[in-house]
C-alpha positions in Angstrom: 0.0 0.0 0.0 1.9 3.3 -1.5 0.7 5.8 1.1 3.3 8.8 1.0 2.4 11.6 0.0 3.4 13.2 -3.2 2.9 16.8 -3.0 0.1 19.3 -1.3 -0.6 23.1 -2.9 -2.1 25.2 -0.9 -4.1 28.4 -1.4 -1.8 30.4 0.4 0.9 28.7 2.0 1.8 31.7 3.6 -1.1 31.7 5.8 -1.3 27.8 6.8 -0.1 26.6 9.7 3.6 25.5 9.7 2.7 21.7 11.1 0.0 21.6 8.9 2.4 18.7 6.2 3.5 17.2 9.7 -0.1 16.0 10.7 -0.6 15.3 7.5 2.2 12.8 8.1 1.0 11.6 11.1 -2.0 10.7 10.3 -1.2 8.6 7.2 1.7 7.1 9.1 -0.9 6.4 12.4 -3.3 4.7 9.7 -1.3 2.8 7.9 0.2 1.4 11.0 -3.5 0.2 11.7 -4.2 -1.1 8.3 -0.9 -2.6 7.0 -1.0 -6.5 6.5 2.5 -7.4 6.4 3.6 -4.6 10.0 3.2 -7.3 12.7 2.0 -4.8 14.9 -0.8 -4.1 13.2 -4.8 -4.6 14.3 -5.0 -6.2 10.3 -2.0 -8.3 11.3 -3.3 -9.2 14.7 -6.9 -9.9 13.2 -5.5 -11.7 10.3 -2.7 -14.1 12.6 -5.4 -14.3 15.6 -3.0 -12.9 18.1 -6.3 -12.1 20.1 -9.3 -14.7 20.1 -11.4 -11.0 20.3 -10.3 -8.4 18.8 -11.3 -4.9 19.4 -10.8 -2.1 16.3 -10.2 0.9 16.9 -12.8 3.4 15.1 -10.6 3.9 11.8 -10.1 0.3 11.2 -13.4 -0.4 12.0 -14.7 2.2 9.7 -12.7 0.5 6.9 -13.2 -2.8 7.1 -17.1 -2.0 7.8 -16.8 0.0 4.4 -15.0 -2.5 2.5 -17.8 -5.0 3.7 -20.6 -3.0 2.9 -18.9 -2.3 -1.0 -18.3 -6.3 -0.8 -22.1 -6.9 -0.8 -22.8 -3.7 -3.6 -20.4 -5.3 -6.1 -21.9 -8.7 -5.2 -18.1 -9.9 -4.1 -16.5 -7.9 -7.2 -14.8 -6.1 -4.0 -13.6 -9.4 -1.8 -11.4 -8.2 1.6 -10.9 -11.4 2.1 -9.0 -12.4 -0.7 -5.2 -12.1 1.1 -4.4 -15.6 1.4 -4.8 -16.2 -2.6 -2.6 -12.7 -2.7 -0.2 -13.6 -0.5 0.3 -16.9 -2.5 0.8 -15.4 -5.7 3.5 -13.0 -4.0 2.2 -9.8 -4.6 2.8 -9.1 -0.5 6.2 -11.1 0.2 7.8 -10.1 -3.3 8.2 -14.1 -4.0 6.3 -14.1 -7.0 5.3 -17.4 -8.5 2.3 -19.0 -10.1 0.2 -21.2 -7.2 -1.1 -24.6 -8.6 -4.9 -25.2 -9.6 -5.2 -27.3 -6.6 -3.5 -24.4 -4.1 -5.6 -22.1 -5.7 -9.1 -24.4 -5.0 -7.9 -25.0 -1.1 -7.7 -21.2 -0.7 -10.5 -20.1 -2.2 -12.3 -22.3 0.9 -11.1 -18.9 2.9 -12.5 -16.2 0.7 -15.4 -15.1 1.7 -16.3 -11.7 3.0 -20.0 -12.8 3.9 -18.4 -15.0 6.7 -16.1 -11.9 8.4 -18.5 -11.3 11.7 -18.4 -7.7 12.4 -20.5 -6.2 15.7 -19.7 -2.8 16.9 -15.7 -2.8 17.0 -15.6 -6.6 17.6 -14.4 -8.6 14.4 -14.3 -12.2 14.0 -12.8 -13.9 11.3 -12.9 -18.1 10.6 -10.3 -20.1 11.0 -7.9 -19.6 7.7 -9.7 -16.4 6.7 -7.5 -13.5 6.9 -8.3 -9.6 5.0 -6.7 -7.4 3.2 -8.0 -3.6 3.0 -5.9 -2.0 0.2 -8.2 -1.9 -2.2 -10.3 1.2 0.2 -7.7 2.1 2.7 -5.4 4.5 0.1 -8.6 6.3 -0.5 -9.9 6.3 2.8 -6.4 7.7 4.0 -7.2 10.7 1.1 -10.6 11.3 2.6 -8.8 11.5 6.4 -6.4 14.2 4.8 -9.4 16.5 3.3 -10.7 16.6 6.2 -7.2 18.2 8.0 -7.2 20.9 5.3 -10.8 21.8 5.6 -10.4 22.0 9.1 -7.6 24.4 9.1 -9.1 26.2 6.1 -7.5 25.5 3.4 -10.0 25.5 0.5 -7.5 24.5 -2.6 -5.3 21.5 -2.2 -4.1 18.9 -5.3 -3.0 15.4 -3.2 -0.9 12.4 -4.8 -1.2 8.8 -3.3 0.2 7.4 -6.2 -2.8 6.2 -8.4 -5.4 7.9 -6.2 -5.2 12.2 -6.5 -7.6 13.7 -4.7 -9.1 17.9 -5.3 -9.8 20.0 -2.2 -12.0 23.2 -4.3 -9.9 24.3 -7.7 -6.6 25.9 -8.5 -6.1 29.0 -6.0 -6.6 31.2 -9.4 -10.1 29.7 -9.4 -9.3 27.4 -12.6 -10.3 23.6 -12.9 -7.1 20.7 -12.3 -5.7 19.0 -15.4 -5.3 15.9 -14.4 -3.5 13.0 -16.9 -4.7 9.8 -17.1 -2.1 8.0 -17.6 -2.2 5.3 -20.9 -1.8 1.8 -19.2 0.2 0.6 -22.7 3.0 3.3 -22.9 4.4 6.3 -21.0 1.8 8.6 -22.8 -1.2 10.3 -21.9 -4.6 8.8 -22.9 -6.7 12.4 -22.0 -6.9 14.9 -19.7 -9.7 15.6 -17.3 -10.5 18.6 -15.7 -12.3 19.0 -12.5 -12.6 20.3 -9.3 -13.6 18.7 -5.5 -13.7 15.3 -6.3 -11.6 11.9 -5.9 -10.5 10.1 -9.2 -8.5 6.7 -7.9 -7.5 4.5 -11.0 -6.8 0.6 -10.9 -4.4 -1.3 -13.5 -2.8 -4.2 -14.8 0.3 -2.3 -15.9 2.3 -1.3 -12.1 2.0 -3.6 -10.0 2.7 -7.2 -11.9 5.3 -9.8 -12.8 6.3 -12.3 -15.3 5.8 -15.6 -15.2 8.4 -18.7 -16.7 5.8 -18.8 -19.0 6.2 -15.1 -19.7 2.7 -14.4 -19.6 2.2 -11.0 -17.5 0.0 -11.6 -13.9 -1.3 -8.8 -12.3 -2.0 -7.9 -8.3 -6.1 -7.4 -8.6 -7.3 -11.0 -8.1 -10.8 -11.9 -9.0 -12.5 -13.7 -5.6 -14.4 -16.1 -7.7 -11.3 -17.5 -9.8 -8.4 -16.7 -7.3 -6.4 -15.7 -10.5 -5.3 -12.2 -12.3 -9.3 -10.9 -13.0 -8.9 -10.6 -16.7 -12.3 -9.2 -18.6 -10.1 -7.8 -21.0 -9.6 -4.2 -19.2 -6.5 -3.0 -18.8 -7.5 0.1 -16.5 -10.6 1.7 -15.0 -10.2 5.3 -13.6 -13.3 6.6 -11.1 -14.0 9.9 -10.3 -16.0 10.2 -7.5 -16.8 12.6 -4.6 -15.0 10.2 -1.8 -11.7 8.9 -2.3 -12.4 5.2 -0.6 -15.8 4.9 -2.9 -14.0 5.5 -6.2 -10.9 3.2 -4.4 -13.4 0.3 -4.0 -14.8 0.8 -7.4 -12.1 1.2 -9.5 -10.8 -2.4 -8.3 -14.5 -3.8 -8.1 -15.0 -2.9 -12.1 -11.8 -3.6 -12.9 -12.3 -7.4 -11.7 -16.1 -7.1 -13.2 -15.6 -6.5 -16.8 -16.6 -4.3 -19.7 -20.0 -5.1 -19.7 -20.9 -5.7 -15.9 -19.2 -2.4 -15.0 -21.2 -0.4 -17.6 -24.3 -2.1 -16.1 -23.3 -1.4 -12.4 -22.1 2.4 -13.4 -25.9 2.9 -15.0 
């Protein structure tokens, strides 16, 4: 999960307050310490290795993993938390990359299914074998938390990068729209610009975050929960603009993993 910040403008940096980047900092650094599956001190961690029979969340990552739930059952699984053991077998969270056998692939799938996480209040339960991974909201939840710092030290124009998710406080401080590229997911080019104002736009692809197998085929990071391999609907990128980061962070995986047709349906 790429969290760090890329840049911030502000309206007038000369009137913001000079801690204003440092709790910016903080507070991505204090969620992703909540969030992160691989930091063993984690609550994910601790949920996903049942350090604690019970585990209490605290409200953040009980507001994710509620969200990523409730965006589980929207996209009718297109969205699966609990898809980290398939992830973690394919290497995209270790970094030892390989291929898992059909018969690997069929065991773990018995552990993916997010209609089986038990979730009262800040108590989570999780079967045996099942374990979650929330990277697919968190990034844009994390966006939404940082909004919320520079609207409540009034700052009205801010442009932030999380590396595939930007994210518009208001306009430019001259008053005009953001240009923002979208990025062509075959070469180093520029497919279009869009400009806009106040708004999230978070795009998924098959083109960062991959490797290549011995049979040098290309497999990708977004999984589909139903196969447990690369989701391949013939879509190399889908790019959401939306008003709240972690909404257009679920989709933009969700219709990536659902297809051409599917997402056209589920975006009417």
């Amino acid at each position: 999960m790429d969290t760090q910040i890329s840049w911030v403008i502000y309206e007038k940096p000369s009137l913001y307050p000079l801690d204003l980047n440092a709790k910016i900092k903080t507070r991505i650094n204090e969620l992703v310490k909540l969030l992160s599956v691989t930091d063993e001190n984690s609550e994910i961690y601790k949920v996903n290795h049942h350090q604690e029979r019970d585990i209490k969340l605290s409200e953040d990552t009980k507001n994710v993993v509620l969200f990523a739930l409730q965006m589980a059952e929207k996209t009718n699984g297109a969205l699966e938390p609990t898809i980290y053991p398939v992830l973690r077998e394919w290497g995209f969270t270790t970094g030892k990359y390989q291929i898992p056998d059909e018969t690997k692939i069929r065991d773990l799938l018995n552990y993916v299914d997010y209609r089986k996480v038990s979730l009262k209040e800040n108590q989570i339960y999780l079967p045996d074998g099942m374990q979650i991974d929330l990277g697919a909201v968190a990034k844009g939840y994390i966006g939404d938390e940082i909004i919320k710092i520079l609207k409540a030290n009034n700052i009205s124009s801010a442009l932030i990068n999380l590396g595939g998710n930007v994210q518009l406080l208001g306009t430019k401080p001259n008053g005009d729209l953001w240009n923002i590229g979208l990025k062509s997911p075959n070469s180093q080019d520029y497919i279009g610009i869009l400009r806009l104002a106040d708004c999230a736009i978070v795009t998924s692809g098959n083109y960062e975050r991959y490797f290549i197998g011995e049979d040098n085929k290309r497999y990708w990071h977004i999984l589909d929960g139903k196969t447990g391999k690369p989701a391949d609907k013939h879509i190399n990128s889908v790019t959401i603009v939306t008003k709240q980061g972690k909404l257009g962070d679920a989709l933009s995986t969700a219709l990536f993993v659902m297809g051409v047709d599917e997402a056209i349906n589920y975006w009417k």
